[in-house]
C-alpha atoms as one frame of an Amber mdcrd trajectory, in Angstrom:
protein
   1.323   2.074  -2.691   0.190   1.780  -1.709  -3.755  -0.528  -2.634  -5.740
  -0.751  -5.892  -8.983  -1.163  -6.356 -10.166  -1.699  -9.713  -7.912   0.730
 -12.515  -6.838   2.978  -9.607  -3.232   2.566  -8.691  -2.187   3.391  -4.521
   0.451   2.454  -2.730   0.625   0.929  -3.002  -1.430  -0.128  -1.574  -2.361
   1.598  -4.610  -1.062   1.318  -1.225  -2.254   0.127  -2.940  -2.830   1.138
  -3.422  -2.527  -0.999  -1.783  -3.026   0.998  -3.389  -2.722  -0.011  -3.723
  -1.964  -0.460  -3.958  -2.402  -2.243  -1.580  -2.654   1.117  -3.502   0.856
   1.910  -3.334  -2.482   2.698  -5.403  -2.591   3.058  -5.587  -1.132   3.370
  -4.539   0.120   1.305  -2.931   4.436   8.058  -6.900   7.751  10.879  -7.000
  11.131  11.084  -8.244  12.061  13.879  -5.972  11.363  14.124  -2.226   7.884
  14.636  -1.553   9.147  17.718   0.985  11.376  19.494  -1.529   8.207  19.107
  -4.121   5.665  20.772  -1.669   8.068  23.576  -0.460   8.671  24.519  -4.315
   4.486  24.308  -4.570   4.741  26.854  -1.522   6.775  29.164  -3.077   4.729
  29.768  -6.290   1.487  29.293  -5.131  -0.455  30.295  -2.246  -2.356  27.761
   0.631  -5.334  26.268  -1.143  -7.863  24.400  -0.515  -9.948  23.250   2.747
  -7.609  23.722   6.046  -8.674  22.882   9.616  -8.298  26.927  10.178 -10.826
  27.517   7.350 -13.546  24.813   7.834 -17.149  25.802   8.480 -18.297  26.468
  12.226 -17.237  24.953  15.561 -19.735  21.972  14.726 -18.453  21.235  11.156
 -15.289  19.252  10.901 -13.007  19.177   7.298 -11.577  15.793   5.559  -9.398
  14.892   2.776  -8.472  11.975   1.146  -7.487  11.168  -2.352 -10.223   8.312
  -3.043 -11.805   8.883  -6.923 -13.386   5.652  -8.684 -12.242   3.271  -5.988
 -15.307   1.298  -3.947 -14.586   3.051  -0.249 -15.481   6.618  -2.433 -18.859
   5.570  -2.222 -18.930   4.256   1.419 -16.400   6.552   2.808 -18.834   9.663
   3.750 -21.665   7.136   4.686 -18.850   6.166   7.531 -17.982   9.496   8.279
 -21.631  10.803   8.394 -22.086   8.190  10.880 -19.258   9.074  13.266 -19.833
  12.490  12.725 -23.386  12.129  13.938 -22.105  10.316  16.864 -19.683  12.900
  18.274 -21.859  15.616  16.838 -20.571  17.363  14.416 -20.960  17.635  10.416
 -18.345  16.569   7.875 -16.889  18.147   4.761 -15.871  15.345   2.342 -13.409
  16.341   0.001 -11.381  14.167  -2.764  -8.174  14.936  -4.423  -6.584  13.618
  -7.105  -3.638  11.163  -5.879  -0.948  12.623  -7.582  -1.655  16.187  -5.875
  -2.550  15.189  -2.200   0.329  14.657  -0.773   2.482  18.057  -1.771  -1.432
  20.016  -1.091  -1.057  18.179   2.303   2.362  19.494   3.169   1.953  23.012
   1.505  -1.483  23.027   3.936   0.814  21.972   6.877   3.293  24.842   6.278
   0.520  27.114   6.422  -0.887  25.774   9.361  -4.267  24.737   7.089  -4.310
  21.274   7.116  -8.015  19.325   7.126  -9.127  18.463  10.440  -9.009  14.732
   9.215  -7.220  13.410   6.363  -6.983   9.568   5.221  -3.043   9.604   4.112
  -0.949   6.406   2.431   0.725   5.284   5.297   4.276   5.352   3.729   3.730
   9.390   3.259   2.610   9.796   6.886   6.286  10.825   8.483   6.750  13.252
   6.344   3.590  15.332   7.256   4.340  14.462  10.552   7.983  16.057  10.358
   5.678  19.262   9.339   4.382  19.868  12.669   1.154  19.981  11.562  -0.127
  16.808  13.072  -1.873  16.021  16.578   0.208  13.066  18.160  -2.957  10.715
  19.016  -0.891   9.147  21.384  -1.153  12.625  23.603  -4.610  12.296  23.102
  -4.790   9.189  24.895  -6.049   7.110  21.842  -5.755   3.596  22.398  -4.209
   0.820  20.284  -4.908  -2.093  22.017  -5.851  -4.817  19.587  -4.333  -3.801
  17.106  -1.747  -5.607  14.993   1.920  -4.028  16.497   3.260  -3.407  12.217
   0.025  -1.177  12.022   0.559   0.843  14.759   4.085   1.113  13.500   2.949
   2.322  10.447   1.504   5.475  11.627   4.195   6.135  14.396   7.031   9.192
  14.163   9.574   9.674  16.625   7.645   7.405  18.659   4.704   8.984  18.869
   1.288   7.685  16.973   0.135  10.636  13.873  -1.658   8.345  12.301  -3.783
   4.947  12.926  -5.119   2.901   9.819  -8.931   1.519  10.265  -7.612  -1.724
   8.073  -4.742  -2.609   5.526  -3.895  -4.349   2.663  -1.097  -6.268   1.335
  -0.176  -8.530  -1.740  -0.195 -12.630  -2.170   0.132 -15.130  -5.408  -3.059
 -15.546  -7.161  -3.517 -18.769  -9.181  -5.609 -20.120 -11.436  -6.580 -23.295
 -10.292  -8.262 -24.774 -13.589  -4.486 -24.305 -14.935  -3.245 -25.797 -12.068
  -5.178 -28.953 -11.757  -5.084 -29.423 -15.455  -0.752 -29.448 -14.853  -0.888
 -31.787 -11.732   0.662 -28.832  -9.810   0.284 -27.877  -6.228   0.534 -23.903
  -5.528   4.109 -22.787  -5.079   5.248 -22.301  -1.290   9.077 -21.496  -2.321
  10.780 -19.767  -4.234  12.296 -22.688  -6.679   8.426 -24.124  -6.672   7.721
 -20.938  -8.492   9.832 -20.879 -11.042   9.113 -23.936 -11.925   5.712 -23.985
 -11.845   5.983 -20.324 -14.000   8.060 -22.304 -16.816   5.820 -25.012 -16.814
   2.543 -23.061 -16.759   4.193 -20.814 -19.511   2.473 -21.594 -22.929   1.794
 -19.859 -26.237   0.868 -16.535 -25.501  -0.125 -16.863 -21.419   2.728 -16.280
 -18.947   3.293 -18.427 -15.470   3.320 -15.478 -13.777   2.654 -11.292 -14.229
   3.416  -8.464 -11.328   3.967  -4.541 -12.164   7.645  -3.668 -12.103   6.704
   0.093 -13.223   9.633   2.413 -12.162   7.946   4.106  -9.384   6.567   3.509
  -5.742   3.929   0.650  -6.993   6.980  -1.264  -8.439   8.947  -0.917  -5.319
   5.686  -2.141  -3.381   5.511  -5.269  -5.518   9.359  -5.951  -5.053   9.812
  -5.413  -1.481   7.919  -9.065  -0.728  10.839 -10.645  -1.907  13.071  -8.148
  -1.110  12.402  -8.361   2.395  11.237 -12.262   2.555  14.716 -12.512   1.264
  16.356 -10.678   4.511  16.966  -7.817   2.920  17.889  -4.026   4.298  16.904
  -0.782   2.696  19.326   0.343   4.380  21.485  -1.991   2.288  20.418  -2.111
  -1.126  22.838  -4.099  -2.737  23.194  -6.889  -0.287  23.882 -10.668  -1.144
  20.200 -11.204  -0.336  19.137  -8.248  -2.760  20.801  -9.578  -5.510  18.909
 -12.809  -4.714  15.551 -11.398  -4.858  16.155  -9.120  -7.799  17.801 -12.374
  -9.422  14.316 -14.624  -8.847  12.468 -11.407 -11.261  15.321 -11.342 -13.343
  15.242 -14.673 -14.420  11.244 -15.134 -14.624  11.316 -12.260 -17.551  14.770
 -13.893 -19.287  13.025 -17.452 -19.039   9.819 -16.055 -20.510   7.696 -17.202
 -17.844   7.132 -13.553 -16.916   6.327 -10.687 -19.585   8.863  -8.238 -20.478
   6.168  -6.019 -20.410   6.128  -6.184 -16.893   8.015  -2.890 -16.729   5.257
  -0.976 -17.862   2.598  -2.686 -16.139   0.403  -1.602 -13.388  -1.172  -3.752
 -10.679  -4.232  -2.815 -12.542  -2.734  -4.144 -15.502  -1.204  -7.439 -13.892
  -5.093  -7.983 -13.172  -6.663  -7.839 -16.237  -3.695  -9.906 -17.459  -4.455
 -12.708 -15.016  -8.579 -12.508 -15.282  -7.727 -12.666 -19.429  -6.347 -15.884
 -18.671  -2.685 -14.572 -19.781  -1.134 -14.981 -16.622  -1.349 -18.212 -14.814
  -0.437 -16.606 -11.237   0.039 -12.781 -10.231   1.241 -10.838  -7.365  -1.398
  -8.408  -6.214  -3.934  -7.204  -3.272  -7.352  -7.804  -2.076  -8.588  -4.894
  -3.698  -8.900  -6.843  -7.115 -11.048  -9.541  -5.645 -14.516  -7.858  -7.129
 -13.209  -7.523  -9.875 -11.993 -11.130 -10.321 -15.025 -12.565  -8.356 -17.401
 -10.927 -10.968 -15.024 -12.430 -14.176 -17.593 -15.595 -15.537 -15.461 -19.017
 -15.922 -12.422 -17.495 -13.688 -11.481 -19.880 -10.894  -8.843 -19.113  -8.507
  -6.492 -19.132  -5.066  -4.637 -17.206  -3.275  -1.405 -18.284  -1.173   0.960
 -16.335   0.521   3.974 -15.155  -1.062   6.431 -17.693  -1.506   9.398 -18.182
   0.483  13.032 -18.716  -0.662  12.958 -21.538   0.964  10.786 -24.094   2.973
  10.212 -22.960   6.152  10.756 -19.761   5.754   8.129 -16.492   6.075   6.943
 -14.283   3.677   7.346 -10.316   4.954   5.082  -8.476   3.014   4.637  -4.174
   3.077   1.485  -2.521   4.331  -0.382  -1.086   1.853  -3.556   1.356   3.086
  -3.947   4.545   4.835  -4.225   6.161   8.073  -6.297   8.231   9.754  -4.799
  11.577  10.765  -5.862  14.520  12.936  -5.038  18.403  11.851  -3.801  20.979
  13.876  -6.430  23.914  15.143  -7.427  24.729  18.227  -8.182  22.109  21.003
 -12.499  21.861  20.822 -11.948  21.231  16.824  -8.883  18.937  17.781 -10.902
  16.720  20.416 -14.064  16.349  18.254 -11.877  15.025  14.865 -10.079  12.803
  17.392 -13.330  11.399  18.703 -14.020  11.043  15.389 -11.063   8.931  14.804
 -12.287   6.825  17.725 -15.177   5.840  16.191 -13.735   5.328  12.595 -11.650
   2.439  14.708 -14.076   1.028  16.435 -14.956  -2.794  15.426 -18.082  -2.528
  13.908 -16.777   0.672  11.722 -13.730  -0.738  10.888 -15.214  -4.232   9.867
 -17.239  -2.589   7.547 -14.605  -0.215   6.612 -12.471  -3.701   5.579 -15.693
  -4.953   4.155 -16.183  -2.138   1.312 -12.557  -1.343   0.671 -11.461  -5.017
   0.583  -8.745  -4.412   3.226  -7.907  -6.675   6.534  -8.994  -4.731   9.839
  -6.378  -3.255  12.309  -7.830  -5.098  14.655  -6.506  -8.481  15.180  -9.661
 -10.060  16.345 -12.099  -9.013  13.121  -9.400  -9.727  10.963  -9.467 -13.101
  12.378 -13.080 -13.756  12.041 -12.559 -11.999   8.529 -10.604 -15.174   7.551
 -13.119 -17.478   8.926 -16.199 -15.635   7.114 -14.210 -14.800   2.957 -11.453
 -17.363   3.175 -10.472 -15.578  -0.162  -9.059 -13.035   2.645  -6.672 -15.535
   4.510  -3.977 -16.007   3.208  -3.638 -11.847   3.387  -4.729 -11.687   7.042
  -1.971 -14.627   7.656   0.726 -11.849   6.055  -0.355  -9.251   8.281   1.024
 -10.656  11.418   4.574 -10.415   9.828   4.180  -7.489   7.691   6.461  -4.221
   7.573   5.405  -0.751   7.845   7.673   0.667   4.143   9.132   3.740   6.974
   9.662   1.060   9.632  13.442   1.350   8.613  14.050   4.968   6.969  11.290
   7.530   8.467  11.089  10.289   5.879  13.698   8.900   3.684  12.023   6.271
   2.403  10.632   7.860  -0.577  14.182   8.310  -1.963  15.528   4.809  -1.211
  12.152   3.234  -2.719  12.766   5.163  -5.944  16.320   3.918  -6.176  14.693
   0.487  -5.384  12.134   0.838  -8.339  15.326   2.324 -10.995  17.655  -0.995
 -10.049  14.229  -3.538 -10.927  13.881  -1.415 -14.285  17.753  -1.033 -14.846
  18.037  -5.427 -14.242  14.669  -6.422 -16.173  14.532  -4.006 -18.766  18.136
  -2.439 -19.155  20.308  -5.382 -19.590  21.867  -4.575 -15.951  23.122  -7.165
 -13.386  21.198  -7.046 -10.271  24.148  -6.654  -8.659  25.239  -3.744 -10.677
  21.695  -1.999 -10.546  21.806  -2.754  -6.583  24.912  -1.234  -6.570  24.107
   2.397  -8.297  20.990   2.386  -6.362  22.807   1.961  -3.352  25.316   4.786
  -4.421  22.190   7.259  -5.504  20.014   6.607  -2.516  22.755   7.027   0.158
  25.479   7.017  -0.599  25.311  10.720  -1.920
């Protein structure tokens, strides 16, 4: 959720997919629990695909990830042919489609099958974890020195590391600073800056602002900045600082200065709204930054997410994936660990953030990343301060982000309060 690149939605980050978005995307994704899904896939179906028990010889090693159009597909077994080389073994590269990797990953894991390597969204990584199915890397002695602490968090169950991301992404405000300088306006920096800057940027048919508040895990990505910037709980849905949050995207769609259509739109979407020139800001990652940079006439910024108010600091969610290490016996297990070693290493990870458009785990290239594509700072400033989406919920999160992504729906396209559509999604995600 996830991270995007391009049309391809992560977690967010798709992430981000995120990917998105980042995704989550994309993202950077499910209406039931991931782990309910996957055990009825188990039931009808038998274990498919490539498993860490059904790989090639001792010196070939399997991996999964759910890349498909998005600019790491083509750089991602160039990376892993390299570390392979290095520890000595030969990869399998295999891509699934996003919407089928995660229950394929946790039927896998209840047969004991999964990959020896597998890139998953970071949000999804506790629940294959509470499989079993996972080495802990920690017990393997891999080190996370460096490394932003959120990050490691990320990719942490029951305090033990499963999972460890080579980079990240996360959303900011784009503007477009020919429509800026042409209103006398500055960037916003809080949240009263941007709505008026929205209403007064809003003309004919272009909007002051676009973001996606689709009714799944990529809306709930591109809420929880304000959500949590606010001081808001997810353990608490339908706090006084909720309602605030959900009130700012309320009243950007009622004033007009935001699309209604923003319940149906991607972060793919929000992008080719903002290069159109139809949207004079947008929330979104650093995935859409070829895409924009290669747009002829398009000039624009990126700031961090504004604050509610000055002096505050934005808290934005991880979007990206993280590397993860298959159960099998311990000579495969130690060679897709070293593996994972050198997929973190600073060179491979700076030109792991380099192709996928994603801020490095480690702290030190993603400083020098700001210095060399200031287009990249104002997301490595977020990352200091940013939340892993399981940081507060482990496995449940997938349930409370859905109720999260209903109650934006419910306010900006329903007619609902947010303080009513807080409410029931604070009554369906726990209080049930």
């Amino acid at each position: 959720m996830s991270r995007t690149p391009a049309r391809i939605t992560r977690s967010p980050g798709r992430t981000p997919a995120p990917d998105r978005i980042t995704g989550r995307t994309a993202g950077p994704h499910r209406r039931l629990s991931a782990l309910a899904a996957a055990a009825a896939v188990a039931l009808l179906t038998a274990a498919c695909g490539t498993g860490s028990g059904s790989g090639g010889g001792s010196g070939t090693l399997t991996e999964t990830d759910y890349y498909d159009a998005a600019p790491q597909n083509s750089q991602l077994p160039r990376i892993l042919d390299e570390c392979g080389s290095q520890v000595g073994v030969k990869i399998e590269h295999q891509q699934v489609p996003r919407a089928q990797f995660l229950p394929k990953l946790l039927q896998q894991a209840s047969a004991r099958s999964l990959p020896d390597l597998a890139l998953i969204d970071n949000p999804d990584l506790q629940q294959v974890a509470a499989t079993g199915g996972l080495v802990s890397l920690s017990k393997q002695g891999l080190g996370t020195d460096g490394l932003y602490p959120s990050i490691v968090a990320a990719g942490q169950y029951q305090g033990q590391t499963y999972g460890i991301a080579p980079g990240v992404n996360g959303l900011a405000l784009y503007y477009n600073t020919d429509l800026f300088r042409a209103a006398g306006l500055k960037p916003p920096t809080t949240w009263d800056e941007l709505r008026s800057d929205a209403r007064t940027l809003t003309k004919g048919t272009r909007y002051g602002i676009a973001f996606s508040a689709v009714g799944n895990e990529e809306g709930s990505f591109q809420f929880e900045p304000f959500f949590w910037t606010a001081g808001a709980s997810l353990t608490r849905l339908d706090s006084p600082q909720a309602v605030q949050a959900l009130t700012l995207w309320k009243d950007l769609v009622s004033s007009g200065s935001a699309s209604k259509s923003v319940v149906n739109w991607t972060q793919a979407d929000v992008n080719d709204q903002f290069a159109a020139g139809n949207a004079a800001m947008m929330v979104n990652g650093p995935w859409q930054l070829p895409t924009l940079d290669a747009k002829q006439g398009l000039h624009f910024g990126i700031v961090p997410i504004p604050v509610p108010a000055a002096g505050g600091t934005p808290v934005t969610p991880l979007g990206g994936e993280v590397w993860t290490v298959g159960h099998s016996n311990p000579g495969r297990e130690a060679k897709a660990v070293a593996v994972v070693k050198c997929l973190l290493g600073q060179r491979e990870s700076a030109q792991w953030a380099s192709d996928a458009g994603y801020i490095p785990s480690d702290r030190t290239a993603a400083a020098q990343l700001a210095t060399d594509k200031p287009q990249m700072a104002a997301f490595v400033r977020e990352v200091g301060t940013a939340r892993a989406r399981t940081a507060e919920l482990g496995t449940a999160y997938p349930k409370v982000s859905q109720a999260l992504a209903d109650a934006v729906q419910a306010a900006l396209a329903g007619g609902t309060s947010p303080q009513a559509a807080l409410a029931q999604a604070q009554r369906s995600a726990h209080d049930q």
